[in-house]
N, C-alpha and C positions, 0 to 999 in steps of 0.2 A: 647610205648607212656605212657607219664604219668599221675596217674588216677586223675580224677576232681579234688579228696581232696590234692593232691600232690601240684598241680596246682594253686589252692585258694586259700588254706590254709584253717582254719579253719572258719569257720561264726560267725561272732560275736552279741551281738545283735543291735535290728534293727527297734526296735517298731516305735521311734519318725523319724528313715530316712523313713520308709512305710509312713508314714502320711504324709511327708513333700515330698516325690517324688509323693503319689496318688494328692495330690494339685495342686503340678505344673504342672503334665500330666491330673488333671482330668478325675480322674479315681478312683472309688472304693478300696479303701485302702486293702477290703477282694482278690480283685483279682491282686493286686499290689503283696500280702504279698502270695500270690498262685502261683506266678511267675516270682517275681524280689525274688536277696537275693545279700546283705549287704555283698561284701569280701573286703581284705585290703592288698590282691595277686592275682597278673597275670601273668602268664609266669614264676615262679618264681622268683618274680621281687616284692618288695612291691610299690605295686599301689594300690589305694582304688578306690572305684567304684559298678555299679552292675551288676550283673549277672544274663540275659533274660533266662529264660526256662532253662529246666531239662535234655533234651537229648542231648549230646554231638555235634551227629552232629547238630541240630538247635542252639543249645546257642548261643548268643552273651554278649559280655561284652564292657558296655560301662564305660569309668575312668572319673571319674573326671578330668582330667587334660588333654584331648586328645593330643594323638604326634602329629604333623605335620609330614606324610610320606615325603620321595625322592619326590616325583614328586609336594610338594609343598602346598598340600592340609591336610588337619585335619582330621586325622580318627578318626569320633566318636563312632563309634561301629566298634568292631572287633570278631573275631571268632578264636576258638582254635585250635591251630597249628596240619597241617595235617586232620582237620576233612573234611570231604566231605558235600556238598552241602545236605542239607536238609529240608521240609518244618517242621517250626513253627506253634502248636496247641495248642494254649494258653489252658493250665490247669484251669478247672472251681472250684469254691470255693463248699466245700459241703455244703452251703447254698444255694447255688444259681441252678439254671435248665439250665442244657448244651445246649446250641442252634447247639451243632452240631447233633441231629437228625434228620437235613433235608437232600434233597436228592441232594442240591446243596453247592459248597462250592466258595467262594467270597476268591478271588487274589489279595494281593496287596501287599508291599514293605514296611518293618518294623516291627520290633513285639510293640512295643508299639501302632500302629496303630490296629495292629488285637487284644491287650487287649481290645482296647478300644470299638471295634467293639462288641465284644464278653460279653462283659459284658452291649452293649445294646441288647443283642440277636439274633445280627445277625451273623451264621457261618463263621467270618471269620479266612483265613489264610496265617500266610505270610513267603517272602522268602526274605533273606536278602540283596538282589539284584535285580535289573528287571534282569541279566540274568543268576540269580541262580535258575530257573527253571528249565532247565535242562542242560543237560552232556554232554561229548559222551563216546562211547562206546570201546570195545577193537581195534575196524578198524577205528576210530576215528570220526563213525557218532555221531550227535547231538541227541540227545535221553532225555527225560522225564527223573525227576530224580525221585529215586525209590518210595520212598513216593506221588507220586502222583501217578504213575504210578500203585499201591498197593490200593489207591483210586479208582479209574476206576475199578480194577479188580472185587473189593469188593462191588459194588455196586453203587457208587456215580458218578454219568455221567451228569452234568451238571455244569458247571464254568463261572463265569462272573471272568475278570480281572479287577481289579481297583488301579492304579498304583494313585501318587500325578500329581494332576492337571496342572502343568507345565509339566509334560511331555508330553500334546499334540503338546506342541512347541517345543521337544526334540528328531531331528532325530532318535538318536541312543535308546531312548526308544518304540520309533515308531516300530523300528525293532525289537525290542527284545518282546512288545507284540506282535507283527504278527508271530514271531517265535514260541513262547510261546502257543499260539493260535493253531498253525497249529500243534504243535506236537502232543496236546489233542485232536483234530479231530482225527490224525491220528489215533489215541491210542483207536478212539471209543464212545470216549463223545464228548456232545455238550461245544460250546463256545462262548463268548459274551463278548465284550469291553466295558466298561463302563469309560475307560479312558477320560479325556476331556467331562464329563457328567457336570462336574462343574466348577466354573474359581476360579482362585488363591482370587479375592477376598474376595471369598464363605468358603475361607479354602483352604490353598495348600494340608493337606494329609487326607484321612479320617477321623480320628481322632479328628482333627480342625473342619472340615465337621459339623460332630456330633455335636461338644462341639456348635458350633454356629449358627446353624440351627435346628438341631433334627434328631433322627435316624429316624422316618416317613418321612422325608424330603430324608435323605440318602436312605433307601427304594424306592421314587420315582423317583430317579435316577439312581438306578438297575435296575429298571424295563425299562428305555429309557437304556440302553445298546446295542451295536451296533453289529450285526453278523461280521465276518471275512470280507469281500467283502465290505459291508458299511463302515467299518471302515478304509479300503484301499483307498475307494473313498472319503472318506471326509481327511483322513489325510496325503493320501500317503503311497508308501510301506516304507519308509526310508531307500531306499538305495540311492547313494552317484548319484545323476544322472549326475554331472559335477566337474570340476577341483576346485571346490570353498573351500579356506580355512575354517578355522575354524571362522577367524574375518566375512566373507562375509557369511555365514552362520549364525551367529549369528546375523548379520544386515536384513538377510532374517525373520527369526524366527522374531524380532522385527516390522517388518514391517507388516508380516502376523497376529500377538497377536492383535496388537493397531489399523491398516489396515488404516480408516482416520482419526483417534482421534488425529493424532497429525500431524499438517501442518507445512505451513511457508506462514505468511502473507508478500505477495509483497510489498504492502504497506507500511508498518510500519516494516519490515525487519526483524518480530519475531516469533520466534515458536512460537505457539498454541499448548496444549490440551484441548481436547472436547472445543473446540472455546473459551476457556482463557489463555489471554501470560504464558507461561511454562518457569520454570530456567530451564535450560539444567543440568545445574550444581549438581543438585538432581536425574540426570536419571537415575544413579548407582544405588541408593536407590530403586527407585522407580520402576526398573527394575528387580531388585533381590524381589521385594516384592511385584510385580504382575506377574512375571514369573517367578521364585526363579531361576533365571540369574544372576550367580555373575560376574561381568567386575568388570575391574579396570576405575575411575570414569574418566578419559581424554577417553576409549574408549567407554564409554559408554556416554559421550556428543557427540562425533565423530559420533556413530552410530545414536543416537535421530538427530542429525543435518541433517545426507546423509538421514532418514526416512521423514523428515519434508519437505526436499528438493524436493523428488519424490511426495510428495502430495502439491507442492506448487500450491499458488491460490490469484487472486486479488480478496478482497471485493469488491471494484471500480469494475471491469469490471461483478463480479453477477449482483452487483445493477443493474447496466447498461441494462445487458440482463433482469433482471427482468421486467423492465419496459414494454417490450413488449407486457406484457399481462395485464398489466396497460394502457396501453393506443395503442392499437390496431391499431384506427382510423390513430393516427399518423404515425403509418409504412405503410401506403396503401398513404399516401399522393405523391405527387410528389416534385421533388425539389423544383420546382421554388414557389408552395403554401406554403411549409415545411419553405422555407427561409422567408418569408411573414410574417407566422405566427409567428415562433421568431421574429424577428425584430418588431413587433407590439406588441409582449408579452413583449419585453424591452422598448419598449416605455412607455405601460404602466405601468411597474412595476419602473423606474425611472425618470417616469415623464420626457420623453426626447418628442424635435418635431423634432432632429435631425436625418436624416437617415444615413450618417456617422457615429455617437457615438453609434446606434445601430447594426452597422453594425460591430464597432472594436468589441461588447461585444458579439456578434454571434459568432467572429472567435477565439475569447479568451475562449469560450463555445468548441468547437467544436476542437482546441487545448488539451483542458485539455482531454476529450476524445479519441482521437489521441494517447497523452502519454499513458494513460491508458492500452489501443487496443495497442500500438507502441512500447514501452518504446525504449527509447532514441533518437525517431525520432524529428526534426531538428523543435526547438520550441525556437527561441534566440528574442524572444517579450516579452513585458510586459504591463499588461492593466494597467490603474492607473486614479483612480477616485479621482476626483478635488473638491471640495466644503466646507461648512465650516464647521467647528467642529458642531457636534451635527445632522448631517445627517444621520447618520448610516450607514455610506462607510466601516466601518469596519462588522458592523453588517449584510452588505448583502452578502460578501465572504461568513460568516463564515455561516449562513443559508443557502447559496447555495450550498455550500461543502457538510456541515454537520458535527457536533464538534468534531467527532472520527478522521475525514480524514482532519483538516485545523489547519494548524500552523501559529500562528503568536511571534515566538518567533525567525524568522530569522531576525540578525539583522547585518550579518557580511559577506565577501567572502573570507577571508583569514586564515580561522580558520577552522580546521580539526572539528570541534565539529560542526560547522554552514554545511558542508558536510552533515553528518551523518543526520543532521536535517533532509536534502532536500530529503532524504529518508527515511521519519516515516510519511510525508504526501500526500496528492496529491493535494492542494493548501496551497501554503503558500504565507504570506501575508511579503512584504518585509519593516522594519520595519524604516528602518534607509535612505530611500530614498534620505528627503532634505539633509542628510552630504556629499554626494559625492563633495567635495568643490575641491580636489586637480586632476590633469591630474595623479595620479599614480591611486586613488580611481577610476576615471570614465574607464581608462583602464582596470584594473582588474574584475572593475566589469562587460564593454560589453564581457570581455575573461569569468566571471563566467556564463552570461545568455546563453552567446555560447555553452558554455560544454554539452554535450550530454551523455559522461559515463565519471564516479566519481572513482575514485581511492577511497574503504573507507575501515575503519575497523569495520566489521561487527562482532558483538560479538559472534554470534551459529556460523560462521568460526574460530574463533580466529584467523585471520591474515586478510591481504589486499586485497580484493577483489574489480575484477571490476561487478562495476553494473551500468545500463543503466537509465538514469533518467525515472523516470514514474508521474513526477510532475510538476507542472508549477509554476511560478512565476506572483503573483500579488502586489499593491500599493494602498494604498488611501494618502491623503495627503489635506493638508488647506493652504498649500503653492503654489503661483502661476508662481515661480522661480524656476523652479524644473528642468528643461533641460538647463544644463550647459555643457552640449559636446556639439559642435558644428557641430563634425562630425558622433554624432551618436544617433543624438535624432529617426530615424528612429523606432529604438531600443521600441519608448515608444509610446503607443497609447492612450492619455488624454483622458478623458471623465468629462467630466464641470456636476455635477449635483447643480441644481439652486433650489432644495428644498428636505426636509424630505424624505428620502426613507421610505416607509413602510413596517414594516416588517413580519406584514402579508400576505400582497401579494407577499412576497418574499416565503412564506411556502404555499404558495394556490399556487403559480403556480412553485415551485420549478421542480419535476418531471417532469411537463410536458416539461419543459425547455430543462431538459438533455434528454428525451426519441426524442425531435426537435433535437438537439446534436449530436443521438448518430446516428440517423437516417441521419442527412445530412452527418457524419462521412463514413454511410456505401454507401453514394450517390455518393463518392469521391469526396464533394464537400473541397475546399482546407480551410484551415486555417489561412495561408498568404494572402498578403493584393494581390488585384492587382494594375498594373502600376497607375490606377485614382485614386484606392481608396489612394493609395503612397501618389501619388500628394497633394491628400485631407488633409491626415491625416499630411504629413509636414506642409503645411501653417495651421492647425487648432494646432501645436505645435508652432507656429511662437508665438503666445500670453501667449504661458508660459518658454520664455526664458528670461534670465534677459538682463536689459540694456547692450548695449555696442557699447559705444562710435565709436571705432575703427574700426567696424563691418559695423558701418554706414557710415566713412568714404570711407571705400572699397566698398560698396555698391554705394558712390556717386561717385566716381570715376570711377567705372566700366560702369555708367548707361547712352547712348547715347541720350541726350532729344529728338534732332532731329529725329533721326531715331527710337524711342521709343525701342531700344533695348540694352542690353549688349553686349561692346565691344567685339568680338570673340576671341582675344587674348591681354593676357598683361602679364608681368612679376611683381613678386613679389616686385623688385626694383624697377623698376617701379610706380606702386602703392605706394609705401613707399617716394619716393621722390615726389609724390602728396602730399599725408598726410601731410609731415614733410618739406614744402620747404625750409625752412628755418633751415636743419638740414646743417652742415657742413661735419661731419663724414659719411664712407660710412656705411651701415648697414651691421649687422651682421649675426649669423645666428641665435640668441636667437631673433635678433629683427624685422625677416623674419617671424619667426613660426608663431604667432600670426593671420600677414597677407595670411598665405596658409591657414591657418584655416576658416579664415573668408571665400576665395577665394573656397575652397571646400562646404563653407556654401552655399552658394548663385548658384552653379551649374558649377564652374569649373573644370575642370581638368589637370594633368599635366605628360608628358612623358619623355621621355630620354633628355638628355643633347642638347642643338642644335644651329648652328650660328643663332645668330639672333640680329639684329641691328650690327653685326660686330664684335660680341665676342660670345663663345661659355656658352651658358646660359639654364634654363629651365624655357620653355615657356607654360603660363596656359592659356588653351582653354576652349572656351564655350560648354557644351554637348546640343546637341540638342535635349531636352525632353519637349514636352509640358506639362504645368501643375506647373513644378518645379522652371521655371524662373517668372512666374506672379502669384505667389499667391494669388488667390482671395476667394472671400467667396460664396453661395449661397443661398436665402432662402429658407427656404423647406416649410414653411406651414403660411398661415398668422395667425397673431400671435390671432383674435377671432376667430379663430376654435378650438374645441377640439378633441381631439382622444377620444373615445368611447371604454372601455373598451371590450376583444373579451369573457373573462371569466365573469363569477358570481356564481359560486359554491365555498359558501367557508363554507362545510361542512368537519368535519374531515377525516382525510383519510390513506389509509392503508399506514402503515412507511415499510420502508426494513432498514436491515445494511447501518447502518451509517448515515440514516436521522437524520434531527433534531425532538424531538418526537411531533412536530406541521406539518410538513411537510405533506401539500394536493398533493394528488397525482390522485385526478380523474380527467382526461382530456377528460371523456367521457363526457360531456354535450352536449346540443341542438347549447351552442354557437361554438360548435370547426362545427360539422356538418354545421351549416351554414355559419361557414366561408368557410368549402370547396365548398360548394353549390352557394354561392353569391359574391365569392372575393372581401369582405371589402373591402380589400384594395386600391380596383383600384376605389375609390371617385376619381371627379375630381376637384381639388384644384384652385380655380380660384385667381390668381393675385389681388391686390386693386392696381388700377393705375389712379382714377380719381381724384386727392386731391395731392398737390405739397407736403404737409406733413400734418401728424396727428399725435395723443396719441398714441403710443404704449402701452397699460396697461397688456400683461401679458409676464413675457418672456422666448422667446424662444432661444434655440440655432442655432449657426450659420453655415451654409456650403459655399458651396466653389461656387462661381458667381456674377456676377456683375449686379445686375438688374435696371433699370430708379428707382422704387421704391421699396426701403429699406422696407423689412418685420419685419425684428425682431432686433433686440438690439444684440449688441456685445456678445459672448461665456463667458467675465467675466464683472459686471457689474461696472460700473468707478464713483468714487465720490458721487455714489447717484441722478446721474443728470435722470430727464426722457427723455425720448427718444423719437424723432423726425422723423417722416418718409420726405425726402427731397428729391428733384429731385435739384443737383446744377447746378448751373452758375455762370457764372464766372464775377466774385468779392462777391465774399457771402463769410464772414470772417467766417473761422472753428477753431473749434480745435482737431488735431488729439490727439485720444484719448487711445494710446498702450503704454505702458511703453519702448517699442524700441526706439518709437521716442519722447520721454519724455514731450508726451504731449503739443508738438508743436501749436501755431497757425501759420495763415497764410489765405494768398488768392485763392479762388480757379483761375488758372490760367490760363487754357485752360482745355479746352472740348478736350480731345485728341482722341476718337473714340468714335465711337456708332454704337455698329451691335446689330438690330435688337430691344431687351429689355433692351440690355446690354450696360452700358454707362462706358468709363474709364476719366478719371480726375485728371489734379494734382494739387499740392496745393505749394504755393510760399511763400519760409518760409527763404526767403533771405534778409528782413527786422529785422530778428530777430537778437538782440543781443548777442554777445558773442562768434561767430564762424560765417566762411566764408557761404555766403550765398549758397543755391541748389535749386533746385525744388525735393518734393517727388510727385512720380508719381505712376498713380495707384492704389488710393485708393478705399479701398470698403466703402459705406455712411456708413457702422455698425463701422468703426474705428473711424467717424467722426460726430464730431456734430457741428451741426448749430448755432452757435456765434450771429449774424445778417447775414440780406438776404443784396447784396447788393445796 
């Protein structure tokens, strides 16, 4: 073999490279110049670089220019051809006091880490590998190698190993200290891991350690160093326990470093660390430099995505559970109290006297929870608050959400980006409502509310994923023409508010809202409307569909005065040659459509092809649903009564994820206890029926019934005119007062029934000119006002 000087070459000098290498390692220049040396040959090769330690077998020589070996990686330090495995004892400066006269000696990997050790005083030494510790022997056992082995003999019988701080996350180092470990037992000394004593943050090698904390610091982490057996149980033995590559391994190791610091919010569809959105796209970086884990940066997104995945989590459904122990009382309630108290809580909070409209905004409550708890369970409704600009309809969404989880920036259903939206919230507010003007818009859009899972491109996937909606769809709006499908206003459940919402009491009683919510949620109690409430909620949509002429003609045409009922059967042609008597041409089927629409509006239906009057045609039947053929109204409360607020604590109160940071959340008070104790609710609301009419002075909205005397004013209020409470008869001139029937007057014309409170009545508006004369029938007194008695 050839000797060092052969090898090297000759040294040249090296003052100013000592100074400029003790710098960047940080390290005393006198023990830099004691143990590195300046050559400008290696291998017989001129290469410049330096040269660790004195004894052959220890040296290393690290080049300036490191190769890239075969297998792809950079060898920064190397070792001389043929030498055998040896440990490294940094040579101490004759100024300085050798710290190897203790009776233990500290293990770790690299010799610049042990200059650096050792020149704070603490014995250490290293080996240029974690599994350059030991050999084997002639029969090819694994054996200590000699220089330690010559330690023990000599005296020195105690060892801490201290390997760089990513290798707790490093099977294969795992293994090679427990081997390490165990030889030195066997051999007679004690042993001690101090691996994993500190995190990459702190310094990945000793060295770092030191320079950034303190060798007293380093000291107090020798001393927590772990026996053989402890070490086993906190880190594993590292051997290979199953078939997992090296990728699935490396996604383990990552998932065990970080553990929950990095998620995937449901929600908003994004990684987290330590609970702030994280670019995936830096986890390469970020990876190699809190676990010095080098990926290539696609698999290291890949892996942060599958980690974030295993710890996914809804903020919405914490909050949710949070609330439990915010408000206690509420989960011991029963349903039928439970449903009480919201509906009285939405009364109060929008100023409603209607028990319909707070009954859609219970189930639009209890919906959104649903998705949450659900995702992608069958939520194809949408609430939509009616009123006039400057009520704060937009402002009580987004208080009841809460600004982290409410979008109002959906304004479209055909656009992959409007998608993507409907998954970064859990309400959003739908922006673009009154444009639905065309039959492709109102289609597209009942097929977008319909959708349940979204085909998106989710950006920590980089490709198309299905995900299941976990958010719902809401409306405000100052337009009162806003249900233009005729066959699917179902779809939409109006809520008329008739003054200022406050949005204080939207944050005093936010919480207790959703913990009623989450709780009738867990009640099973449903989300969908039922058959009455159906009923209800069509004829309370009947006053926000715009004119149509057409609509009314098929309506008068269908409607039997004498027998006060809809014809059971009639054909489209039929009806079309009423309209159009005097059309000459037959109809077509552009000019059919129109008329099935209306025909499906008003409660028809229609089947297969069938003889009927003598040619083979399709014939529309009447369904027999009560409620959907006679829409009427009811009132709920006389219009000088008020509702009595159930809260009055509107002290601040503790916020969770995602409130708004006003948001009261004590629903512990005296008034929730006495409502379960006293059931507000069940006042009894006495009729005024002794006065043919009076002043209506506050108003209220309208439900579904026909009573002798009219309580409250029409759902939206008409012209400015004040409102009259009437009991009619017939000849009292009215005017009906709905934009359907464009404000018609007429006579009342007969008293056509009266059971019980309930009066029906229609009005003869066959005088009027401009079109063939009818009777409308049916009216409820809130569409009509009293003209003269007669």
């Amino acid at each position: 073999m050839a000797t060092i000087t052969d090898l090297f070459g000759r040294v040249q000098g090296y003052d100013a490279d000592v100074t400029q290498l003790a710098n960047d390692r940080d390290i005393p220049a006198s023990w830099i110049e004691a143990n590195c040396q300046r050559v400008e040959r290696w291998d017989g090769k001129p290469t410049k670089g330096w040269l660790i330690g004195k004894h052959p077998r220890s040296q290393q020589f690290r080049p300036d220019e490191p190769r890239v070996g075969k297998n792809g990686k950079t060898n920064k330090y190397l070792s001389p051809t043929g030498s055998t495995p040896g440990l490294f004892t940094p040579s101490v400066p004759p100024s300085e006091v050798s710290p190897y006269g203790h009776a233990y000696r500290v293990l770790t990997e690299g010799h610049f880490k042990a200059i650096k050790a050792a020149s704070e005083g603490l014995p250490v030494e290293s080996v240029a590998g974690v599994w350059m510790g030991r050999t084997k022997d002639s029969d090819g056992k694994k054996v200590l190698i000699d220089d330690i082995r010559s330690q023990i003999k000599y005296g020195i019988k105690d060892f801490i190993i201290a390997f760089d701080a990513d290798a707790a996350t490093n099977k294969d180092v795992i293994k090679a200290s427990i081997e390490l470990a165990s030889l030195i037992i066997e051999a007679g000394a004690t042993c001690k891991i101090a691996t994993g004593q500190w995190t990459v943050d702190e310094g990945k090698g000793m060295d770092d350690f030191i320079s950034k904390n303190g060798v007293e610091e380093m000291r107090a982490r020798l001393e927590k160093a772990l026996t053989l057996p402890e070490f086993i149980e906190r880190f594993g033995d590292g051997k290979k326990t199953s078939n997992k590559g090296k990728h699935a391994t490396a996604i383990d190791e990552i998932a065990s470093f970080y553990g929950d610091r990095i998620r995937l919010n449901l929600v908003s569809q994004s990684i987290e660390r330590d609970s702030i959105p994280y670019d995936a796209d830096n986890a390469f970086y970020d990876i190699s430099s809190d676990m010095g884990l080098d990926l290539a940066d696609t698999f290291a997104f890949k892996a942060v995505s599958i980690v974030a995945e295993r710890n996914a989590y809804s903020p919405v459904v914490e909050y949710l559970e949070s609330l439990k122990s915010v408000h206690p009382d509420v989960f011991r309630m029963t349903k039928d109290d439970t449903k009480s108290r919201v509906v009285t809580l939405i009364k109060n909070i929008l100023s409603l006297h209607d028990e319909l409209a707070a009954t859609l905004m219970m189930r639009t409550l209890i919906s959104a929870v649903a998705r949450a708890k659900d995702p992608g369970c069958k939520v194809d409704t949408m609430c939509v608050l009616y009123g006039a600009q400057g009520f704060n309809k937009s402002t009580y969404w987004r208080i009841l959400t809460g600004e982290e989880w409410f979008g109002t920036s959906l304004s479209g259903v055909r656009d992959d980006k409007e998608v993507r939206k409907m998954h970064s919230k859990w309400i959003h507010e739908f922006a673009e409502l009154a444009r639905i003007f065309t039959r492709t818009d109102q289609e597209s859009f009942k097929t977008y509310l319909d959708t349940q899972v979204d085909d998106v491109d989710v950006k920590y996937k980089r490709q198309i994923a299905s995900l299941k909606r976990r958010s719902i769809l809401v409306a405000s709006t100052n337009r009162q023409d806003i249900l233009r499908d005729s066959t699917g206003d179902r779809r939409y459940w109006v809520i008329a508010i008739h003054q200022r919402i406050d949005p204080h009491k939207v944050r005093q009683y936010r919480s207790e809202l959703w913990a009623l919510a989450n709780h009738l949620y867990a009640l099973d109690e449903q989300w969908w409307l039922t058959d009455d409430e159906q009923a209800r909620s069509s004829a309370n949509n009947e006053a926000f569909k715009p004119m149509d002429v057409l609509s009314d003609g098929v309506r008068d045409y269908c409607w039997l005065q004498g027998d006060e009922c809809f014809r059971p059967s009639v054909t489209s042609v039929e009806v079309w040659q009423a309209i159009y008597p005097n059309e000459s041409k037959s109809p077509d089927r552009k000019d059919l459509y129109p008329i099935n629409e209306a025909l499906t509006a008003i409660g028809y239906f229609c089947g297969k092809p069938e003889r009927w009057n003598g040619k083979t045609q399709r014939v529309w039947r009447q369904k027999a649903v009560t409620g959907l053929l006679h829409p009427c109204y009811e009132a709920v409360t006389p219009a000088m009564h008020s509702v009595e607020p159930i809260c009055n604590n509107s002290e601040a109160d503790k916020t969770f994820s995602g409130n708004s940071g006003d948001d009261v959340a004590d629903g512990n008070d005296n008034s929730l206890e006495s409502f379960v104790e006293d059931k507000l609710l069940q006042n009894d609301l006495k009729p005024i029926t002794d006065e043919r009419y009076s002043l209506v002075t506050a108003p209220v909205t309208a439900r579904n019934s026909l009573e002798v005397v009219t309580k409250t004013p029409p759902t939206i209020p008409y012209n400015g005119y004040e409102w009259e409470i009437f009991t009619p008869e017939v000849g009292d001139k009215v005017e009906i007062l709905t934009p359907k029937h464009n404000y018609k007057r007429g006579d009342v014309d007969t008293i056509t029934r009266v059971q019980g409170e309930n009066i029906y009545f229609s009005v003869d508006t066959r005088t009027l000119a401009g079109r063939k004369g009818v009777k409308e029938v049916a009216f409820c007194k809130m569409d009509v006002r009293l003209v003269s008695p007669r």
